[in-house]
N, C-alpha and C positions, 0 to 999 in steps of 0.2 A: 572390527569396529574400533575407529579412534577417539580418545578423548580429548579436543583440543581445550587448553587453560588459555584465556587470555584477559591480558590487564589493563587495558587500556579504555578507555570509555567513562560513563558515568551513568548510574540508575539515577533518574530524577522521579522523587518518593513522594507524590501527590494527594492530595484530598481526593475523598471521592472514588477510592476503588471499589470495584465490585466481588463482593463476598462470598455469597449465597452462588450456590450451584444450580438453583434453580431454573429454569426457563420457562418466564411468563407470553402468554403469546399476544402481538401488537394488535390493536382492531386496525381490521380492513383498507386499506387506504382507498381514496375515493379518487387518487389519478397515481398513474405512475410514468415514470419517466425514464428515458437512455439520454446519457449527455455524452457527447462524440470525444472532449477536452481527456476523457479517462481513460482512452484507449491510444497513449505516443505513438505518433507513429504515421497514424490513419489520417487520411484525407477524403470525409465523408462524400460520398454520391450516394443518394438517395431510392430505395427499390418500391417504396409507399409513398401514397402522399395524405394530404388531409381527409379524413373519411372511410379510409380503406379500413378493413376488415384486418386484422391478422390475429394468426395462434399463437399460445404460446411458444418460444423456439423457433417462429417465421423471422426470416429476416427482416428487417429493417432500414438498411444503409451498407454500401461495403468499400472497400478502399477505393480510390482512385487508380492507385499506382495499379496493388494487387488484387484486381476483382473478386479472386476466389474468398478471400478474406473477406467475412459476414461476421454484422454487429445483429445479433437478433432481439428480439421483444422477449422479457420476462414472462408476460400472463399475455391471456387472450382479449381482443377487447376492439375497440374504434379509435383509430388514428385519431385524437384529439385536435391536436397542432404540430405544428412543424417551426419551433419559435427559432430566430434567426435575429442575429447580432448586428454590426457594422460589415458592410461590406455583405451582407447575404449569408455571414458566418454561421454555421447550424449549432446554435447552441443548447437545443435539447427536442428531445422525440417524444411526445409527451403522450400518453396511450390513458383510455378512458377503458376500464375493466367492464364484462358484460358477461362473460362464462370463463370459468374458472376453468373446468373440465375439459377445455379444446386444446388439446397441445401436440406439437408437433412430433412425429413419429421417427428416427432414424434407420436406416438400414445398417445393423450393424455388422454385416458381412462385403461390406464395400472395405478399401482399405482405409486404417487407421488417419492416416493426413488428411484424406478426402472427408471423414466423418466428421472431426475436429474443425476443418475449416464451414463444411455446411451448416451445424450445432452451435458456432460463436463461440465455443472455449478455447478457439484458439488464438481470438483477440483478449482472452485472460490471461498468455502468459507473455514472459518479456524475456527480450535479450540484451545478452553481454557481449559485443559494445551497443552502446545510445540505448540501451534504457528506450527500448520500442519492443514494440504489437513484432513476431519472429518474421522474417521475411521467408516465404514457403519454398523458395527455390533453394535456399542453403541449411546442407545438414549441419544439426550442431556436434561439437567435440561430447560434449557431455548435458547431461539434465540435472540443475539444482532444485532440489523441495525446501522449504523452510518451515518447521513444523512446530515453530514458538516462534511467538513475538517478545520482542524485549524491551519494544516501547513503552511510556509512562499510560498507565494504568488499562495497559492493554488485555486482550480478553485472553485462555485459554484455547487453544487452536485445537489440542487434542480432546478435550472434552466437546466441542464438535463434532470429533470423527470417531470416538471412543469405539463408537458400535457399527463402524464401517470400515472394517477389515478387509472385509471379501472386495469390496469397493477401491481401497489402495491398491492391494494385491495385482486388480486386476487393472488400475490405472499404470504401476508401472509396468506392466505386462504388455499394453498399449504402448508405450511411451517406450519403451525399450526398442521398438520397432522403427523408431526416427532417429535413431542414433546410433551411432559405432561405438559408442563410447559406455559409460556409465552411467545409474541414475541413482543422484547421492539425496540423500534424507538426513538435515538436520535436526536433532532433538536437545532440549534440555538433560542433564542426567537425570537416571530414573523416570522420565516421562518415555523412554525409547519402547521403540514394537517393532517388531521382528516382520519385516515387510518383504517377501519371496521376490527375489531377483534385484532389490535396491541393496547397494552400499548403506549403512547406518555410522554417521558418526555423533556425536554429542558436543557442547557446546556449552562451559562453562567461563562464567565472567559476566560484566555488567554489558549492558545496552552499549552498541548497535548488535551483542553478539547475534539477535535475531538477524539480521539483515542478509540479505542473498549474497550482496556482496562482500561480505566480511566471511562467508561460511566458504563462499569459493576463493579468495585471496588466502585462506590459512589451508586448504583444502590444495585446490588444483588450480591457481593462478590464470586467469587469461590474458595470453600473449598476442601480438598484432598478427592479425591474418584469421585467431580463430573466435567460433560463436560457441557459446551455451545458451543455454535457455533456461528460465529460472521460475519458480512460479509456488504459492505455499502450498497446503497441503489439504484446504477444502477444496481448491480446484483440479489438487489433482483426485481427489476422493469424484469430483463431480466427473471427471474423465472416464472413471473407472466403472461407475453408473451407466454414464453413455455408453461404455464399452459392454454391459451386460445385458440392460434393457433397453436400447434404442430413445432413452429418454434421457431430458435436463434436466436436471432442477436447479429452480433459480431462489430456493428458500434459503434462507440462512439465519445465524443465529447473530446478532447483535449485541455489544453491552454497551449498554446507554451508563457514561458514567460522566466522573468529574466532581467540581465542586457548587454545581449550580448544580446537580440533581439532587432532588429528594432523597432516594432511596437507588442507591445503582443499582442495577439490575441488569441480567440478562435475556435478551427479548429475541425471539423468534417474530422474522418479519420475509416480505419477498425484494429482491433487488430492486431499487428503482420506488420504493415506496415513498411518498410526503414525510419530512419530517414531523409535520402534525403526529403522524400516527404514530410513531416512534418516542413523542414529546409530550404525548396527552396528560393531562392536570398537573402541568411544569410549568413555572413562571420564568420562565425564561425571558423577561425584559431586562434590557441592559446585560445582559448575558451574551458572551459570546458565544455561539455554536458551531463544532469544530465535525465535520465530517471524517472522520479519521481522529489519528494522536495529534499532542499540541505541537510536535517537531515538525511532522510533515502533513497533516489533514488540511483540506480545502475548507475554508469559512463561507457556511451558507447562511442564511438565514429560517426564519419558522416555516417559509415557504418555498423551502429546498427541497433535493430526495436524497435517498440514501444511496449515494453515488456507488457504481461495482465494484469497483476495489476495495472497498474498505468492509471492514468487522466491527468496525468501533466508531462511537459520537460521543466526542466528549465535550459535555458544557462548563464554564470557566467565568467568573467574573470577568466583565471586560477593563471597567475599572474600581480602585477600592477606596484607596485615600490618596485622590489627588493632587489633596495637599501635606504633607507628610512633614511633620516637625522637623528640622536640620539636614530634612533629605537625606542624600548619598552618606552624608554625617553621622546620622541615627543610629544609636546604640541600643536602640530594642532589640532585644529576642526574638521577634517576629521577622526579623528584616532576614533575608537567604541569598544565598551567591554558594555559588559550586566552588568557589576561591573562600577561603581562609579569611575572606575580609570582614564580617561582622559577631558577635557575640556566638551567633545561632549555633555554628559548626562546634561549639564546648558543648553542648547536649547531644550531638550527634547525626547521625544520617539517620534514625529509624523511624522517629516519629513527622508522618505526613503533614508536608505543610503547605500553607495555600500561597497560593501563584495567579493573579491577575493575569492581563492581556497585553500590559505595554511593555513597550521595548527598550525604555528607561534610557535613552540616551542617543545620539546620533554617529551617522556611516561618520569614518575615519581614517585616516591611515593605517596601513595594516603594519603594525608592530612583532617583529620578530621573537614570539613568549613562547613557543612549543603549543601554544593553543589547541591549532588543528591537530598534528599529531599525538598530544595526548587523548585525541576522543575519536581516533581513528585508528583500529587495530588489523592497518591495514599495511603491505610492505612500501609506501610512495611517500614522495617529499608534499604532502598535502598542502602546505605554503605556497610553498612552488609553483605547483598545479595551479593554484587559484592565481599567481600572479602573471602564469603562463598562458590562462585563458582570457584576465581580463586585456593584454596585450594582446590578444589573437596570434599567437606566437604558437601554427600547427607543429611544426617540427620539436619544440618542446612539450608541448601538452602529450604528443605520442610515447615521447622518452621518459615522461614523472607517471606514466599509468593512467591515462586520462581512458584506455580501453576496459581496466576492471571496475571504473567505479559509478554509479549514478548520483540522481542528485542527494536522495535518502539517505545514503553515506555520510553527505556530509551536515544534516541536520543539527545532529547534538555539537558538533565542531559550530555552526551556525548560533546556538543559542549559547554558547561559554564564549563566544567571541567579543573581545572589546572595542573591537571595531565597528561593531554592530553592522556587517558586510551580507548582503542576502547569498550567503552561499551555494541554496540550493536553484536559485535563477541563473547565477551564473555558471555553473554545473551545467545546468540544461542549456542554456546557449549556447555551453563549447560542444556540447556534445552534436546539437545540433548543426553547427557550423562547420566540424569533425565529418559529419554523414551526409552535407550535402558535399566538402570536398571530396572524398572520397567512393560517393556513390553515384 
Protein backbone atom coordinates (compact mmCIF):
# COMPACT_ATOMS: atom_id res chain seq x y z
CA UNK A 1 0.00 0.00 0.00
CA UNK A 2 1.10 3.59 -0.95
CA UNK A 3 0.58 6.77 0.44
CA UNK A 4 0.46 9.44 -2.14
CA UNK A 5 0.85 13.39 -0.34
CA UNK A 6 -0.22 15.77 -2.59
CA UNK A 7 -0.31 19.71 -2.62
CA UNK A 8 -1.93 21.06 -5.13
CA UNK A 9 -5.58 21.82 -5.25
CA UNK A 10 -7.92 23.75 -2.80
CA UNK A 11 -10.77 22.43 -0.23
CA UNK A 12 -13.64 24.90 -0.67
CA UNK A 13 -15.08 24.96 3.10
CA UNK A 14 -18.85 25.54 2.69
CA UNK A 15 -22.13 26.04 4.80
CA UNK A 16 -24.23 23.56 5.01
CA UNK A 17 -22.39 20.18 5.76
CA UNK A 18 -23.68 17.23 6.84
CA UNK A 19 -22.99 15.97 10.41
CA UNK A 20 -25.14 13.55 11.82
CA UNK A 21 -24.34 9.92 10.61
CA UNK A 22 -27.68 9.13 10.58
CA UNK A 23 -29.85 7.91 7.64
CA UNK A 24 -33.27 9.24 7.45
CA UNK A 25 -35.33 7.59 4.84
CA UNK A 26 -37.06 9.79 1.80
CA UNK A 27 -41.05 9.27 1.25
CA UNK A 28 -41.73 7.44 -1.74
CA UNK A 29 -41.63 9.30 -4.94
CA UNK A 30 -44.58 9.34 -7.07
CA UNK A 31 -42.53 9.13 -10.56
CA UNK A 32 -39.10 8.22 -11.27
CA UNK A 33 -36.99 8.80 -14.10
CA UNK A 34 -33.64 7.56 -16.34
CA UNK A 35 -32.08 10.78 -18.24
CA UNK A 36 -29.99 9.29 -21.16
CA UNK A 37 -27.37 13.02 -20.91
CA UNK A 38 -25.70 10.80 -17.56
CA UNK A 39 -24.51 8.08 -19.31
CA UNK A 40 -21.31 9.87 -22.18
CA UNK A 41 -21.09 8.09 -24.46
CA UNK A 42 -24.39 6.46 -25.44
CA UNK A 43 -26.67 7.12 -28.17
CA UNK A 44 -29.98 6.16 -26.92
CA UNK A 45 -32.45 3.65 -29.03
CA UNK A 46 -35.14 2.80 -27.23
CA UNK A 47 -36.45 -1.11 -26.16
CA UNK A 48 -39.92 0.38 -24.35
CA UNK A 49 -42.15 2.65 -25.27
CA UNK A 50 -45.06 4.52 -23.61
CA UNK A 51 -47.29 2.14 -21.52
CA UNK A 52 -45.19 -0.89 -21.45
CA UNK A 53 -44.80 -2.74 -18.33
CA UNK A 54 -41.14 -3.21 -16.96
CA UNK A 55 -39.28 -4.59 -13.88
CA UNK A 56 -37.09 -3.43 -11.88
CA UNK A 57 -33.50 -4.12 -13.79
CA UNK A 58 -35.43 -4.38 -17.33
CA UNK A 59 -33.95 -2.62 -19.83
CA UNK A 60 -35.02 0.48 -21.05
CA UNK A 61 -32.85 1.95 -23.99
CA UNK A 62 -29.28 0.81 -25.15
CA UNK A 63 -26.63 2.19 -27.24
CA UNK A 64 -26.87 2.75 -30.87
CA UNK A 65 -23.36 2.14 -31.71
CA UNK A 66 -23.02 -0.91 -28.98
CA UNK A 67 -26.32 -2.73 -28.65
CA UNK A 68 -25.19 -5.03 -25.94
CA UNK A 69 -24.78 -2.02 -23.75
CA UNK A 70 -28.31 -1.53 -21.60
CA UNK A 71 -29.48 1.50 -19.62
CA UNK A 72 -32.10 -0.22 -17.33
CA UNK A 73 -35.16 0.91 -15.16
CA UNK A 74 -34.61 1.45 -11.18
CA UNK A 75 -38.17 0.03 -9.80
CA UNK A 76 -40.94 -1.67 -11.51
CA UNK A 77 -43.60 0.18 -12.65
CA UNK A 78 -45.57 1.75 -16.21
CA UNK A 79 -43.67 3.56 -18.84
CA UNK A 80 -45.12 6.90 -18.10
CA UNK A 81 -43.54 8.98 -20.94
CA UNK A 82 -40.91 9.07 -23.14
CA UNK A 83 -40.21 13.11 -22.98
CA UNK A 84 -38.04 14.20 -26.00
CA UNK A 85 -36.10 17.43 -26.72
CA UNK A 86 -35.29 19.38 -30.07
CA UNK A 87 -34.81 17.35 -32.75
CA UNK A 88 -36.68 13.97 -31.21
CA UNK A 89 -33.58 14.24 -28.40
CA UNK A 90 -34.64 11.68 -25.59
CA UNK A 91 -34.29 13.53 -22.61
CA UNK A 92 -35.77 11.36 -19.93
CA UNK A 93 -37.46 7.87 -19.39
CA UNK A 94 -39.77 8.71 -16.92
CA UNK A 95 -41.46 5.33 -15.14
CA UNK A 96 -44.62 5.58 -13.02
CA UNK A 97 -43.90 2.97 -9.82
CA UNK A 98 -46.79 0.11 -9.39
CA UNK A 99 -44.96 -2.98 -7.38
CA UNK A 100 -41.95 -2.50 -5.82
CA UNK A 101 -41.32 -6.33 -5.43
CA UNK A 102 -41.02 -7.19 -9.47
CA UNK A 103 -37.22 -7.08 -10.08
CA UNK A 104 -35.26 -8.57 -12.43
CA UNK A 105 -33.35 -11.74 -11.79
CA UNK A 106 -29.75 -12.37 -13.27
CA UNK A 107 -28.04 -15.43 -14.06
CA UNK A 108 -24.98 -15.13 -12.36
CA UNK A 109 -23.15 -18.01 -13.82
CA UNK A 110 -23.08 -16.62 -17.29
CA UNK A 111 -19.76 -14.73 -17.72
CA UNK A 112 -18.79 -11.69 -15.81
CA UNK A 113 -19.01 -8.82 -19.20
CA UNK A 114 -22.16 -10.62 -20.32
CA UNK A 115 -23.79 -10.03 -16.69
CA UNK A 116 -22.71 -6.41 -16.31
CA UNK A 117 -23.75 -5.48 -19.73
CA UNK A 118 -27.43 -7.16 -19.37
CA UNK A 119 -27.78 -5.54 -15.38
CA UNK A 120 -26.88 -1.68 -16.68
CA UNK A 121 -23.86 -1.44 -14.28
CA UNK A 122 -21.87 -1.29 -16.95
CA UNK A 123 -23.22 1.94 -18.25
CA UNK A 124 -22.10 3.22 -14.43
CA UNK A 125 -18.59 3.02 -15.12
CA UNK A 126 -16.29 5.34 -17.39
CA UNK A 127 -13.27 5.28 -19.28
CA UNK A 128 -9.84 6.86 -19.65
CA UNK A 129 -9.60 8.38 -22.42
CA UNK A 130 -13.18 10.52 -23.23
CA UNK A 131 -14.62 10.22 -20.17
CA UNK A 132 -17.55 7.66 -21.63
CA UNK A 133 -19.96 4.68 -20.97
CA UNK A 134 -16.35 1.59 -21.46
CA UNK A 135 -16.52 0.55 -25.04
CA UNK A 136 -17.05 -3.65 -24.57
CA UNK A 137 -14.74 -4.76 -27.26
CA UNK A 138 -11.65 -3.25 -25.57
CA UNK A 139 -9.93 -4.67 -22.52
CA UNK A 140 -8.68 -2.11 -20.08
CA UNK A 141 -4.84 -1.84 -18.74
CA UNK A 142 -6.18 -1.45 -15.29
CA UNK A 143 -9.44 -0.68 -12.99
CA UNK A 144 -9.60 2.65 -10.82
CA UNK A 145 -12.16 2.72 -7.59
CA UNK A 146 -12.34 5.94 -5.88
CA UNK A 147 -13.52 5.42 -2.49
CA UNK A 148 -13.88 9.18 -1.12
CA UNK A 149 -14.90 12.20 -2.43
CA UNK A 150 -13.11 15.43 -1.91
CA UNK A 151 -15.63 17.62 -3.24
CA UNK A 152 -17.22 20.59 -1.22
CA UNK A 153 -19.56 19.22 1.12
CA UNK A 154 -19.56 15.94 -0.30
CA UNK A 155 -21.09 12.76 1.51
CA UNK A 156 -18.97 9.79 3.09
CA UNK A 157 -18.61 6.94 0.34
CA UNK A 158 -17.38 4.49 2.91
CA UNK A 159 -20.09 4.88 5.41
CA UNK A 160 -22.21 3.59 2.62
CA UNK A 161 -20.31 0.40 2.12
CA UNK A 162 -19.10 0.15 5.78
CA UNK A 163 -21.11 -3.14 6.02
CA UNK A 164 -20.55 -4.54 2.50
CA UNK A 165 -17.43 -6.27 2.60
CA UNK A 166 -18.22 -9.45 1.33
CA UNK A 167 -19.96 -7.28 -1.43
CA UNK A 168 -16.33 -5.28 -2.60
CA UNK A 169 -14.53 -8.57 -2.06
CA UNK A 170 -16.51 -10.06 -4.50
CA UNK A 171 -16.92 -7.08 -6.95
CA UNK A 172 -13.35 -6.95 -7.39
CA UNK A 173 -13.18 -10.63 -7.83
CA UNK A 174 -15.57 -10.02 -10.83
CA UNK A 175 -13.90 -7.13 -12.13
CA UNK A 176 -10.40 -8.86 -12.01
CA UNK A 177 -11.72 -11.01 -14.67
CA UNK A 178 -11.95 -7.99 -17.44
CA UNK A 179 -8.66 -7.11 -17.10
CA UNK A 180 -4.85 -8.07 -17.35
CA UNK A 181 -4.06 -5.70 -15.32
CA UNK A 182 -4.88 -4.36 -11.71
CA UNK A 183 -7.71 -3.23 -9.51
CA UNK A 184 -6.52 -0.14 -7.49
CA UNK A 185 -8.73 1.29 -4.50
CA UNK A 186 -8.38 4.70 -3.44
CA UNK A 187 -8.91 5.63 0.14
CA UNK A 188 -8.47 8.54 2.55
CA UNK A 189 -5.80 7.65 5.41
CA UNK A 190 -7.39 5.71 7.94
CA UNK A 191 -10.59 5.22 6.16
CA UNK A 192 -8.69 2.03 4.10
CA UNK A 193 -10.04 -1.81 4.15
CA UNK A 194 -8.25 -4.44 3.32
CA UNK A 195 -10.18 -5.51 0.10
CA UNK A 196 -8.94 -9.35 -1.22
CA UNK A 197 -7.16 -9.24 -4.62
CA UNK A 198 -7.39 -5.00 -5.10
CA UNK A 199 -4.25 -2.91 -4.74
CA UNK A 200 -4.98 -0.26 -1.66
CA UNK A 201 -3.36 3.08 -1.89
CA UNK A 202 -4.36 6.25 0.19
CA UNK A 203 -4.63 9.58 -0.81
CA UNK A 204 -3.71 12.58 1.23
CA UNK A 205 -4.26 16.45 0.32
CA UNK A 206 -6.98 18.71 -0.52
CA UNK A 207 -9.77 18.38 -3.33
CA UNK A 208 -9.70 17.04 -6.48
CA UNK A 209 -7.57 14.27 -4.56
CA UNK A 210 -10.87 12.31 -4.81
CA UNK A 211 -11.04 12.41 -8.54
CA UNK A 212 -10.27 9.13 -10.61
CA UNK A 213 -8.13 11.02 -12.54
CA UNK A 214 -5.93 12.57 -10.29
CA UNK A 215 -5.57 8.85 -8.22
CA UNK A 216 -4.59 7.33 -11.69
CA UNK A 217 -2.04 10.28 -12.92
CA UNK A 218 -0.12 9.95 -9.34
CA UNK A 219 -0.75 6.22 -9.62
CA UNK A 220 -0.33 4.60 -13.05
CA UNK A 221 -0.47 7.35 -15.74
CA UNK A 222 -2.50 6.80 -19.02
CA UNK A 223 -0.54 6.78 -22.10
CA UNK A 224 -2.00 6.99 -25.92
CA UNK A 225 -3.09 3.68 -27.07
CA UNK A 226 -4.24 2.39 -23.55
CA UNK A 227 -7.90 2.35 -21.56
CA UNK A 228 -8.72 2.02 -17.91
CA UNK A 229 -11.78 2.05 -16.48
CA UNK A 230 -12.75 3.94 -13.48
CA UNK A 231 -15.75 4.02 -11.39
CA UNK A 232 -16.33 4.65 -7.22
CA UNK A 233 -16.97 2.33 -5.00
CA UNK A 234 -20.82 2.00 -4.34
CA UNK A 235 -20.94 0.74 -7.77
CA UNK A 236 -18.52 -1.24 -7.51
CA UNK A 237 -20.09 -2.71 -3.89
CA UNK A 238 -23.33 -2.77 -6.38
CA UNK A 239 -21.24 -5.16 -8.84
CA UNK A 240 -20.32 -7.40 -6.14
CA UNK A 241 -24.04 -7.82 -5.19
CA UNK A 242 -24.93 -8.66 -8.71
CA UNK A 243 -21.96 -11.01 -8.57
CA UNK A 244 -23.45 -13.01 -5.51
CA UNK A 245 -27.30 -12.63 -5.77
CA UNK A 246 -28.23 -12.18 -9.34
CA UNK A 247 -29.69 -8.89 -8.21
CA UNK A 248 -29.31 -4.73 -8.48
CA UNK A 249 -29.96 -2.54 -6.32
CA UNK A 250 -30.64 0.84 -7.31
CA UNK A 251 -30.99 2.27 -3.51
CA UNK A 252 -28.84 4.62 -2.38
CA UNK A 253 -27.81 6.88 0.21
CA UNK A 254 -27.98 10.63 -0.41
CA UNK A 255 -26.91 13.84 1.44
CA UNK A 256 -29.08 16.60 0.89
CA UNK A 257 -26.87 19.39 1.92
CA UNK A 258 -25.78 23.02 1.48
CA UNK A 259 -26.70 26.25 2.66
CA UNK A 260 -30.46 26.43 1.58
CA UNK A 261 -31.01 23.23 3.58
CA UNK A 262 -32.66 23.28 6.87
CA UNK A 263 -30.96 20.55 8.55
CA UNK A 264 -28.40 18.41 6.20
CA UNK A 265 -28.96 15.31 6.20
CA UNK A 266 -28.39 12.02 5.10
CA UNK A 267 -31.22 10.35 3.16
CA UNK A 268 -31.74 7.05 1.69
CA UNK A 269 -33.61 7.27 -1.57
CA UNK A 270 -33.96 4.96 -4.97
CA UNK A 271 -32.01 6.22 -8.32
CA UNK A 272 -34.11 8.40 -10.45
CA UNK A 273 -36.39 9.64 -7.68
CA UNK A 274 -38.31 13.47 -7.82
CA UNK A 275 -36.53 15.95 -6.17
CA UNK A 276 -39.76 16.62 -4.46
CA UNK A 277 -39.12 13.72 -2.36
CA UNK A 278 -35.68 14.32 -1.57
CA UNK A 279 -36.58 18.20 -0.89
CA UNK A 280 -39.82 17.69 1.24
CA UNK A 281 -40.60 20.79 3.78
CA UNK A 282 -37.57 22.78 2.09
CA UNK A 283 -38.13 26.12 0.74
CA UNK A 284 -36.13 26.13 -1.74
CA UNK A 285 -37.39 29.33 -3.68
CA UNK A 286 -34.79 31.41 -5.20
CA UNK A 287 -32.55 28.68 -4.45
CA UNK A 288 -30.48 27.03 -6.61
CA UNK A 289 -30.46 23.14 -6.71
CA UNK A 290 -27.58 21.43 -7.61
CA UNK A 291 -27.72 17.67 -8.41
CA UNK A 292 -24.46 16.76 -7.48
CA UNK A 293 -21.31 19.21 -5.80
CA UNK A 294 -21.27 23.03 -6.80
CA UNK A 295 -17.87 22.30 -9.12
CA UNK A 296 -19.44 19.75 -11.24
CA UNK A 297 -23.38 18.98 -10.39
CA UNK A 298 -26.15 19.37 -13.00
CA UNK A 299 -28.74 22.32 -12.05
CA UNK A 300 -32.31 21.03 -11.85
CA UNK A 301 -34.99 22.27 -10.74
CA UNK A 302 -38.01 21.17 -7.72
CA UNK A 303 -39.14 19.04 -10.63
CA UNK A 304 -35.91 17.26 -11.44
CA UNK A 305 -34.65 13.65 -10.24
CA UNK A 306 -31.92 12.48 -8.73
CA UNK A 307 -29.83 11.85 -11.62
CA UNK A 308 -27.41 8.20 -11.42
CA UNK A 309 -24.28 9.57 -10.96
CA UNK A 310 -24.53 11.44 -8.31
CA UNK A 311 -24.61 10.83 -4.04
CA UNK A 312 -25.05 14.35 -3.33
CA UNK A 313 -27.87 17.52 -3.80
CA UNK A 314 -26.70 20.43 -2.72
CA UNK A 315 -28.91 23.65 -2.29
CA UNK A 316 -27.12 27.14 -2.46
CA UNK A 317 -28.55 30.64 -2.51
CA UNK A 318 -28.86 31.59 -6.05
CA UNK A 319 -28.46 35.21 -5.32
CA UNK A 320 -27.62 37.35 -1.87
CA UNK A 321 -26.81 40.91 -2.23
CA UNK A 322 -26.95 42.03 -5.54
CA UNK A 323 -26.18 45.03 -4.63
CA UNK A 324 -23.03 44.99 -2.66
CA UNK A 325 -21.54 48.28 -1.19
CA UNK A 326 -18.00 49.21 -3.27
CA UNK A 327 -18.44 45.76 -4.93
CA UNK A 328 -15.18 43.91 -5.85
CA UNK A 329 -13.85 46.94 -3.42
CA UNK A 330 -15.47 45.83 -0.18
CA UNK A 331 -13.53 45.35 2.73
CA UNK A 332 -16.04 43.02 4.69
CA UNK A 333 -15.05 40.04 6.32
CA UNK A 334 -17.76 38.14 4.57
CA UNK A 335 -16.37 38.71 1.08
CA UNK A 336 -14.07 35.11 0.06
CA UNK A 337 -11.69 34.35 -2.93
CA UNK A 338 -9.35 31.43 -2.78
CA UNK A 339 -6.54 34.39 -3.52
CA UNK A 340 -5.36 36.44 -0.80
CA UNK A 341 -7.48 39.37 -1.99
CA UNK A 342 -9.86 40.27 0.75
CA UNK A 343 -9.81 40.73 4.66
CA UNK A 344 -11.44 37.04 5.05
CA UNK A 345 -8.20 34.91 4.43
CA UNK A 346 -6.73 36.75 8.16
CA UNK A 347 -9.18 34.57 10.02
CA UNK A 348 -8.44 31.53 8.03
CA UNK A 349 -9.73 28.64 5.97
CA UNK A 350 -11.81 26.68 8.83
CA UNK A 351 -14.72 28.52 9.54
CA UNK A 352 -17.48 27.72 6.67
CA UNK A 353 -18.55 30.37 4.55
CA UNK A 354 -21.52 31.07 2.34
CA UNK A 355 -21.20 31.22 -1.31
CA UNK A 356 -24.14 32.26 -3.65
CA UNK A 357 -24.64 31.15 -7.29
CA UNK A 358 -22.92 33.96 -9.48
CA UNK A 359 -20.06 33.95 -11.24
CA UNK A 360 -19.03 37.58 -10.36
CA UNK A 361 -17.64 38.56 -13.45
CA UNK A 362 -17.08 37.80 -17.34
CA UNK A 363 -15.16 35.15 -19.94
CA UNK A 364 -11.66 36.83 -20.78
CA UNK A 365 -8.47 36.29 -21.87
CA UNK A 366 -6.76 33.62 -20.43
CA UNK A 367 -3.82 35.25 -18.55
CA UNK A 368 -0.79 33.24 -17.79
CA UNK A 369 -0.98 33.11 -13.34
CA UNK A 370 -0.25 29.23 -12.83
CA UNK A 371 -4.05 29.13 -12.07
CA UNK A 372 -4.85 25.88 -13.65
CA UNK A 373 -1.91 24.15 -12.46
CA UNK A 374 -1.96 25.11 -9.01
CA UNK A 375 -5.59 23.16 -8.60
CA UNK A 376 -4.53 20.40 -10.71
CA UNK A 377 -2.19 17.77 -9.27
CA UNK A 378 -1.81 16.33 -12.22
CA UNK A 379 1.66 15.69 -14.43
CA UNK A 380 0.33 18.32 -17.88
CA UNK A 381 0.72 21.82 -18.83
CA UNK A 382 -3.11 22.39 -17.92
CA UNK A 383 -3.01 26.08 -19.82
CA UNK A 384 -1.82 24.62 -22.62
CA UNK A 385 -4.25 22.03 -22.91
CA UNK A 386 -7.02 24.35 -22.67
CA UNK A 387 -5.47 26.61 -25.25
CA UNK A 388 -4.79 23.52 -27.41
CA UNK A 389 -8.26 22.56 -27.46
CA UNK A 390 -9.89 25.71 -27.83
CA UNK A 391 -7.64 25.95 -31.21
CA UNK A 392 -8.62 22.51 -32.12
CA UNK A 393 -5.01 21.93 -32.41
CA UNK A 394 -5.44 17.50 -32.10
CA UNK A 395 -1.67 16.88 -32.45
CA UNK A 396 -1.10 19.21 -29.31
CA UNK A 397 -4.02 18.18 -27.12
CA UNK A 398 -2.40 14.41 -27.57
CA UNK A 399 1.18 15.68 -26.52
CA UNK A 400 -0.22 18.03 -23.00
CA UNK A 401 -2.32 14.72 -21.81
CA UNK A 402 -5.64 15.48 -23.03
CA UNK A 403 -5.73 11.15 -22.77
CA UNK A 404 -5.65 11.29 -18.67
CA UNK A 405 -7.93 13.79 -17.85
CA UNK A 406 -11.93 14.47 -17.99
CA UNK A 407 -13.79 17.40 -17.61
CA UNK A 408 -14.12 17.00 -13.51
CA UNK A 409 -10.46 17.55 -13.29
CA UNK A 410 -10.74 20.57 -14.42
CA UNK A 411 -13.68 21.95 -12.22
CA UNK A 412 -11.85 23.60 -9.22
CA UNK A 413 -9.20 25.03 -11.94
CA UNK A 414 -12.78 26.41 -13.41
CA UNK A 415 -14.05 28.16 -10.35
CA UNK A 416 -10.24 29.90 -9.19
CA UNK A 417 -10.23 30.98 -12.80
CA UNK A 418 -10.17 34.77 -13.53
CA UNK A 419 -10.96 34.35 -16.74
CA UNK A 420 -14.15 33.04 -15.75
CA UNK A 421 -13.52 30.38 -18.93
CA UNK A 422 -16.09 27.23 -18.75
CA UNK A 423 -13.39 24.79 -18.53
CA UNK A 424 -15.29 21.80 -18.06
CA UNK A 425 -17.35 22.38 -21.58
CA UNK A 426 -14.45 22.82 -23.33
CA UNK A 427 -12.85 19.60 -21.76
CA UNK A 428 -15.60 17.67 -23.12
CA UNK A 429 -15.64 19.03 -26.60
CA UNK A 430 -12.00 18.32 -27.01
CA UNK A 431 -12.49 15.13 -25.69
CA UNK A 432 -15.26 14.53 -27.91
CA UNK A 433 -13.84 15.91 -31.07
CA UNK A 434 -10.54 13.59 -29.85
CA UNK A 435 -12.98 10.16 -30.21
CA UNK A 436 -14.68 11.06 -33.01
CA UNK A 437 -11.16 11.74 -34.80
CA UNK A 438 -9.84 8.84 -33.80
CA UNK A 439 -12.68 6.37 -33.69
Amino acid sequence: MANIKLKKGFDLNLQGRVTSTAILKAPKSTLYAVVPDDFQGIIPRMEVKEGDHVEAGAPLFHDKTHEDIKVVSPVAGLVKEVRRGERRKIEAVVIDPNNESQRLMHDTKQDVKTLLLESGLWAMMRQRPYDVVPNPDVRPRDIFVTCFDSAPLAPNLIAMVQDKADYLAAGVKALKQLTDGDVYLGFRPGEEMNVEGAIVNTFEGPHPAGNAGVQIANTKPVNKGEVVWTMDVVTLSRIGELAKTGFVSFDTVVAVSGEGIKEPRLVSATMGCTMASLLQDEDVDGKRIICGNVLTGVKVDGNGWLRAPYRHVTVIPEVTKPDEFMGWASLSPKRYSIYRLFTSWLMGRKKPVSMDARVKGGERAIVRLDEYDNMLPMDIYAEFLIKAIIAGDIDKMEKLGIFEVAPEDFALAEYADTSKLELQRIVREGLDKLRNEME
